[in-house]
C-alpha positions in Angstrom: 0.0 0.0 0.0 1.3 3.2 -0.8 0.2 6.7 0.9 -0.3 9.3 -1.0 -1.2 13.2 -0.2 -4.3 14.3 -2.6 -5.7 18.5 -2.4 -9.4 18.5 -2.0 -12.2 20.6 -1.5 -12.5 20.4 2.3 -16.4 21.0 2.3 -16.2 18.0 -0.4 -13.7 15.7 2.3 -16.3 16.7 5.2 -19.3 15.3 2.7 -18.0 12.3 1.8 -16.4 11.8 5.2 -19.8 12.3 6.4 -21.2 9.2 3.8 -18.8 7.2 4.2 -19.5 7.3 7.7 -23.3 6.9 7.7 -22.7 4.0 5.6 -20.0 2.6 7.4 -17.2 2.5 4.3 -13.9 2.8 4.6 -12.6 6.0 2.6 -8.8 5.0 1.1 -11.2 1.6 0.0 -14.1 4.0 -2.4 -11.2 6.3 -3.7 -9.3 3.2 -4.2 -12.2 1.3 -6.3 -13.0 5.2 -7.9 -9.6 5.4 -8.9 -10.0 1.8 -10.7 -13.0 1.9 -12.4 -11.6 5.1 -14.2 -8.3 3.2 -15.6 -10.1 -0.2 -16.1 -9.7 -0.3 -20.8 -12.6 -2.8 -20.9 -15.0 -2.4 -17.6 -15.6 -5.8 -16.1 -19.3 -5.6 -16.4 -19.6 -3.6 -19.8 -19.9 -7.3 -21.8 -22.8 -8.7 -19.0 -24.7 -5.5 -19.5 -24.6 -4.9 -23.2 -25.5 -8.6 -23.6 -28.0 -8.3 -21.3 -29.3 -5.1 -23.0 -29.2 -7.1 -26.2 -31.8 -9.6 -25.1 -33.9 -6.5 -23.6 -34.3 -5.0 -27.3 -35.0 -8.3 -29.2 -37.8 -9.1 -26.2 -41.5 -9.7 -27.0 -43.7 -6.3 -26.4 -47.3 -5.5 -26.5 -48.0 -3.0 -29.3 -50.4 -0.5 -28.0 -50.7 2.5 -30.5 -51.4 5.7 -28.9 -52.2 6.5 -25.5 -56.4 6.6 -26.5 -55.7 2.9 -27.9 -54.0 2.2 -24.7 -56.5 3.5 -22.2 -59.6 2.1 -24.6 -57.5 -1.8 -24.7 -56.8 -1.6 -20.7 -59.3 0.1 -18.9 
């Protein structure tokens, strides 16, 4: 582990000191996983999702027309 000295906002420190707090985290831990989702190339979840979205699209939906056609069909 290294420690390093970072210049911040201290209204934006006492905030997130303040969340991390209320939510029990560990600060060095959230700048730490902050810090590697920003230099990950290819975000670990990016695949999951966009196939997951890709089964979204191709799904079966009800065609309803306009919102009359709607309220007429389900009312």
């Amino acid at each position: 582990m290294v420690i390093k000295t970072f210049n911040l906002e201290e209204s934006i420190y006492n905030q997130f000191a303040e969340f991390c707090r209320e939510h029990g985290l560990s600060m060095s831990k959230q700048i730490n996983i902050f810090i590697k989702s920003q230099i990950e190339i290819v975000p670990k979840i990016r695949a999951e999702y966009l196939n997951k979205l890709e089964s979204i699209r191709k799904g079966r939906f009800v065609k309803v027309g306009s919102i009359e056609n709607f309220k007429k069909k389900y009312s």
